[in-house]
C-alpha positions as CSV (number, residue, x, y, z in Angstrom):
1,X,0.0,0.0,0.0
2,X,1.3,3.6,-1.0
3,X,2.3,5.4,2.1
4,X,0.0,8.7,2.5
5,X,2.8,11.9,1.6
6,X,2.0,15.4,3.2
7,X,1.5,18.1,0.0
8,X,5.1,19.0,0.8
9,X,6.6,16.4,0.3
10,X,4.4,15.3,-2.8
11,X,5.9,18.8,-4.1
12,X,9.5,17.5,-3.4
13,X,8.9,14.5,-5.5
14,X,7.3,16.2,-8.6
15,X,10.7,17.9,-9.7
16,X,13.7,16.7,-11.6
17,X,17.4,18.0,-11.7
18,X,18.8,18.1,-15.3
19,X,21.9,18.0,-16.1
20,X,23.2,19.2,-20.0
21,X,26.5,18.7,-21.6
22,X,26.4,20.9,-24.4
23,X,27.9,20.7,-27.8
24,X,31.2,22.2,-27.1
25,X,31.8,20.4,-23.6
26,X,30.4,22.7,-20.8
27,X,28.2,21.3,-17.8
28,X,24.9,23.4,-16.9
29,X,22.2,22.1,-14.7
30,X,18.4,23.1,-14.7
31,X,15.1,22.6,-12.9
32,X,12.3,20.1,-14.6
33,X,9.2,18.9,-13.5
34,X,6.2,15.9,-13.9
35,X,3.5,16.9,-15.6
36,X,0.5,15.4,-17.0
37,X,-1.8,16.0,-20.2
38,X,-5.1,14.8,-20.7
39,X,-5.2,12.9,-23.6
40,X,-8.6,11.6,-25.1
41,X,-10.1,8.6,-24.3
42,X,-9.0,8.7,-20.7
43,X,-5.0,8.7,-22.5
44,X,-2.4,10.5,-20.6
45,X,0.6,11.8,-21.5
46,X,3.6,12.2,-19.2
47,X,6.2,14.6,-19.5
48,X,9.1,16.8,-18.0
49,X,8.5,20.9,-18.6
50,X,11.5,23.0,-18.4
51,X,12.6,26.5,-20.0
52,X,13.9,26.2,-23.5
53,X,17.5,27.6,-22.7
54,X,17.9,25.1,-20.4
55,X,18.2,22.0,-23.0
56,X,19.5,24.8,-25.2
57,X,22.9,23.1,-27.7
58,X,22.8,20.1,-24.9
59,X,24.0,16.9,-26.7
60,X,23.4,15.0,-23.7
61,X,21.2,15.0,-20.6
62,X,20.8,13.4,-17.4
63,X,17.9,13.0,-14.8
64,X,18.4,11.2,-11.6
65,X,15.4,9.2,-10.5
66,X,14.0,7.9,-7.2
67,X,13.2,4.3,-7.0
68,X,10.1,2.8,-6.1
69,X,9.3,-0.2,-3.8
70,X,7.2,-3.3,-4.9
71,X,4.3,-0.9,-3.4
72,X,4.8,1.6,-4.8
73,X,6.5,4.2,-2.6
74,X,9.3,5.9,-2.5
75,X,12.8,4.8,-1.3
76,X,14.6,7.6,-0.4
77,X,18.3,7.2,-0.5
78,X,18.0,4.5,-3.2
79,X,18.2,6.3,-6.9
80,X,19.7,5.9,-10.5
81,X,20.7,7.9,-13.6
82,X,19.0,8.1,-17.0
83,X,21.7,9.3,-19.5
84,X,20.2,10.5,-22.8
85,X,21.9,11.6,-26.3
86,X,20.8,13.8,-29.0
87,X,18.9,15.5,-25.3
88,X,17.8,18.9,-27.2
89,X,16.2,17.3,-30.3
90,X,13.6,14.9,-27.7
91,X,12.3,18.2,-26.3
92,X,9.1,19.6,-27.9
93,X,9.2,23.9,-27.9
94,X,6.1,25.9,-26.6
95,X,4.2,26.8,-30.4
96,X,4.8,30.4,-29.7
97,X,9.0,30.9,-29.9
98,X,8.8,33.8,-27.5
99,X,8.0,31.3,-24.7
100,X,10.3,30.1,-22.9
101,X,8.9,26.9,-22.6
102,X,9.1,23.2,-23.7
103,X,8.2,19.2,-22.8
104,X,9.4,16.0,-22.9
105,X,7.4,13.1,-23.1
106,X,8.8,10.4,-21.0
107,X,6.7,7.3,-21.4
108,X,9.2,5.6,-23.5
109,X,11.4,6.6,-20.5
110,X,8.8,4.9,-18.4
111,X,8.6,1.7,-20.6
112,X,12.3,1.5,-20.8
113,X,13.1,1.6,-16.9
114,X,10.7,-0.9,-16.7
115,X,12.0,-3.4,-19.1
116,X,14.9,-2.9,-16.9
117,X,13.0,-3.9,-14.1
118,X,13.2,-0.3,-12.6
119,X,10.1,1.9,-11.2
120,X,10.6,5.4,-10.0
121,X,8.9,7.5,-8.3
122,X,7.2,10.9,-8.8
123,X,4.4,13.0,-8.3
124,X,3.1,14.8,-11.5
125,X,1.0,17.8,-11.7
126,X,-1.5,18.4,-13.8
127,X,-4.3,21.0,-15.0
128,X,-6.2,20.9,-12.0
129,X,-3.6,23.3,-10.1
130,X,-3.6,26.0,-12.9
131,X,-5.6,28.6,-11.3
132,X,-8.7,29.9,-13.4
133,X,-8.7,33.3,-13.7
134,X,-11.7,33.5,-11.5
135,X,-9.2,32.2,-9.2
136,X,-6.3,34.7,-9.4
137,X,-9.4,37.3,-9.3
138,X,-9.5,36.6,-5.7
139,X,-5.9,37.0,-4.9
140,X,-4.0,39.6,-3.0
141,X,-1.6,41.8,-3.9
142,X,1.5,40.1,-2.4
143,X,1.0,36.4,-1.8
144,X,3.1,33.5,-0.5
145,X,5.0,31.5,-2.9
146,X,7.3,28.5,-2.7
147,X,9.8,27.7,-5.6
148,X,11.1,24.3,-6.4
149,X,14.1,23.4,-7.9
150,X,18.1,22.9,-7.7
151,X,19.7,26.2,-7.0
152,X,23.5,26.6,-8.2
153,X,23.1,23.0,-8.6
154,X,22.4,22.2,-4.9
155,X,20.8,19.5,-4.2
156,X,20.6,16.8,-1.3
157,X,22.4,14.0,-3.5
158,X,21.9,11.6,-1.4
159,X,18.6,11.5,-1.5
160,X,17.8,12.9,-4.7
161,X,15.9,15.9,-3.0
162,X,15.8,19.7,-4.4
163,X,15.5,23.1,-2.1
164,X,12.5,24.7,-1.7
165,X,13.1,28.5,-1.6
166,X,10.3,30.8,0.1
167,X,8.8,34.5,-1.4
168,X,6.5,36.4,-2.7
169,X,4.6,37.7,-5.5
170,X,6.4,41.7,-6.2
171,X,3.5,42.0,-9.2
172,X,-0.5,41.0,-8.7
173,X,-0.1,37.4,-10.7
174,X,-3.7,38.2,-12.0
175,X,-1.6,40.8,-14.1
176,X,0.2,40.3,-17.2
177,X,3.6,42.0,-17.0
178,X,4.2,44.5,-19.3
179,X,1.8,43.2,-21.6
180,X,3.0,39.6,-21.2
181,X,1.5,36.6,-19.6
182,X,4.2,36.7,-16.7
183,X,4.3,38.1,-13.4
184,X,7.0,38.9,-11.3
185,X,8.1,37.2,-7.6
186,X,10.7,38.1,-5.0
187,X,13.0,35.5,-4.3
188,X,16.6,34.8,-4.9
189,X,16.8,33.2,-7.9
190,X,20.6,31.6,-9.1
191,X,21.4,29.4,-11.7
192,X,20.3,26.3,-11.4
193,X,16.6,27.8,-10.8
194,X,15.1,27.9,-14.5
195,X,12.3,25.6,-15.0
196,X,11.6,25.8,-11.4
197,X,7.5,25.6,-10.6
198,X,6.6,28.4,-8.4
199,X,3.2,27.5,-6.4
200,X,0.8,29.4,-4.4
201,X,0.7,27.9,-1.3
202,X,-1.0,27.9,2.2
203,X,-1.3,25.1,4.5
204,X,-4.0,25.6,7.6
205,X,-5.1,29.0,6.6
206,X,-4.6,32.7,3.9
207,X,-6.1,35.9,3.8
208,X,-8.6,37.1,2.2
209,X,-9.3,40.5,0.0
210,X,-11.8,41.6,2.2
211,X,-9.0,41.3,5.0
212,X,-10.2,38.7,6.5
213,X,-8.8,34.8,7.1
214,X,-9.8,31.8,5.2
215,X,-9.0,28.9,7.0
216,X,-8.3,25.6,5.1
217,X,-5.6,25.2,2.9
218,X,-4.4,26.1,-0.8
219,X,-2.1,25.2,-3.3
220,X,-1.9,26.4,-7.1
221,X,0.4,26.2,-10.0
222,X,1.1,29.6,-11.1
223,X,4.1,29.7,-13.0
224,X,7.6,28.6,-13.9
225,X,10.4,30.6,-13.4
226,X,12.5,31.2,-16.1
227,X,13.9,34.9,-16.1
228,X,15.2,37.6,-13.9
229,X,16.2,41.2,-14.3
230,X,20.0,42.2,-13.4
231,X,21.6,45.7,-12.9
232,X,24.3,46.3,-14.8
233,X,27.7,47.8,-13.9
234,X,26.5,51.2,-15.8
235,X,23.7,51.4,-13.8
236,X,21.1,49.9,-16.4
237,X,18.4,47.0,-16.0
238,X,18.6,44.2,-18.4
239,X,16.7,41.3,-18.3
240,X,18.5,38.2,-18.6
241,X,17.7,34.2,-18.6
242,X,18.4,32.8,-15.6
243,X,21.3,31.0,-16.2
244,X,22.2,26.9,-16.3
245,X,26.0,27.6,-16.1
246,X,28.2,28.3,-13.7
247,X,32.0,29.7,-14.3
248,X,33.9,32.4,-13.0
249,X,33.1,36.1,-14.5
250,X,34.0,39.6,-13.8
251,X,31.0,41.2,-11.7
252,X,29.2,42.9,-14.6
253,X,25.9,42.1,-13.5
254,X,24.0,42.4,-10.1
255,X,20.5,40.2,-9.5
256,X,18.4,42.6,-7.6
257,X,16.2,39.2,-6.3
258,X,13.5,38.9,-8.5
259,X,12.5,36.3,-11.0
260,X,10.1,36.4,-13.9
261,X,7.6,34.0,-14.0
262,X,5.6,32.4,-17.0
263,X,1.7,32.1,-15.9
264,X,1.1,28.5,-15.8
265,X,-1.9,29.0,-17.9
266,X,0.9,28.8,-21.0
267,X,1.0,24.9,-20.7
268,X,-2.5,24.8,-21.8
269,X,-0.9,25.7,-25.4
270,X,1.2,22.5,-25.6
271,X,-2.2,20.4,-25.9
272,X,-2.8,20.5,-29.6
273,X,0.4,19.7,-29.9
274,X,-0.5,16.3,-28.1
275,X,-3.8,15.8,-29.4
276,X,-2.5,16.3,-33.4
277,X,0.3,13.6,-32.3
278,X,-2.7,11.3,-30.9
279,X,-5.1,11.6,-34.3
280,X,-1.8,10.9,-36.1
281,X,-1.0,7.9,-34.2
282,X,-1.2,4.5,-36.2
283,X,-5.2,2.9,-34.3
284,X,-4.8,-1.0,-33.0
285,X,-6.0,-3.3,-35.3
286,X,-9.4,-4.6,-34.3
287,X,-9.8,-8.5,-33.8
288,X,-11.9,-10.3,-36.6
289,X,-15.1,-11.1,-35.7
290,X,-15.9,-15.0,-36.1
291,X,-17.6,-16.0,-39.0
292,X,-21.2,-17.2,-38.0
């Protein structure tokens, strides 16, 4: 029997770390996470969402992954390494260019780590956390938000475990900044951090616009970080990817702390993708009917 996981730790398990070696030899690491699209027929498809730039020239990729017990749960402490070539070309991009977005299915990746009599564990999220926009109606102005992911590379490698970091939102996530469907947080975001999912969440109680308290809890997908803007040494704001790598550089550019976040919502735009994949796919043949 699966063991019952508290909505923290079903977070912690929903992430990946990726690792890139890129076409001319240099090591960057990223954020991913689980995610699941609704197929038709009751068909679901699996895959890992990052930012574009981080699978950017990478000619090979690496996720490590928690095994699962004969019951299913996990066994922390116990994981393994998947080790992909060609690792750019199996991600599909967000339809729009300017997003900074893209997937990777990863059922063969399930099908193959069980043929080698492997299960892993995770916890995938899925449309049911994107907040409608009824939803982010109701929001404050500043709210809590936690961000998941593997800053600088930091990780508990042991126990294949990423950081959660702890902020909030600088810009009403209702909002699309400047014109775009982002929104801004305050946190300290460092390389490592892109891809990272950035929720809403409240456990036991949050206030209310009226300025009251709600009591009950609340958790909501509202974005992946994938940006943040940087002063620069002239005294200008640019605003800049966050970054996979890590090497030594002359201090040109200062983070002030916040991140830019893509509204969740943008993941809805990856279904026709899927659902032009499933018309295309070849149908089972039918078995012939006896002959009365």
């Amino acid at each position: 029997m699966t063991k019952n996981l508290s909505v923290t730790e079903k977070m912690a398990y929903s992430t990946v770390r990726i690792e890139c070696e890129t076409t001319t030899g240099e090591l960057a690491t990223g954020t991913g996470f689980f995610y699941g699209f609704a197929g038709s027929d009751d068909v679901h498809i699996p895959v890992i969402v990052t930012n574009k730039h981080v699978i950017a020239d990478a000619a090979r990729g690496k996720f490590h992954l928690t095994i699962a017990d004969i019951e299913g749960n996990p066994i922390d402490g116990q994981h393994f390494a998947c080790v992909f070539d060609n690792f750019e070309s199996r991600w599909i991009p967000h339809p729009d260019k300017n997003v900074d977005l893209c997937v990777m299915p990863f059922a063969p990746l399930l099908r193959k780590t069980e043929k080698d009599n492997k299960t892993f564990f995770f916890q995938a999220l899925d449309k049911s956390l994107i907040p409608k926009q009824q939803e982010l109606d109701q929001l404050t102005q500043m709210e809590e938000v936690v961000m998941i992911g593997y800053p600088n590379g930091i990780w508990d490698q042991i126990n294949n475990m990423p950081i959660f970091r702890k902020g909030i939102t600088a810009t009403h996530p209702r909002l699309p900044w400047n014109g775009k469907q982002e929104f801004l947080i305050d946190a300290a975001c460092f390389p490592g951090s892109s891809g990272s999912p950035v929720f809403l969440l409240n456990l036991g109680s949050y206030p209310a616009r009226d300025g009251g308290v709600v009591i009950g809890s609340r958790i909501k997908l509202l974005g992946i970080l994938y940006a943040g803007p940087q002063h620069t040494v002239t005294g200008e704001i640019e605003v800049v990817a966050v970054p996979t790598h890590q090497r030594p550089i002359s201090i040109s550019q200062i983070p002030n702390n916040l991140g830019i976040v893509i509204r969740a919502r943008r993941l809805n735009e990856f279904e026709s993708i899927f659902e032009e994949i499933l018309r295309n796919e070849p149908k089972p043949n039918k078995p012939s009917q006896p002959t009365q």
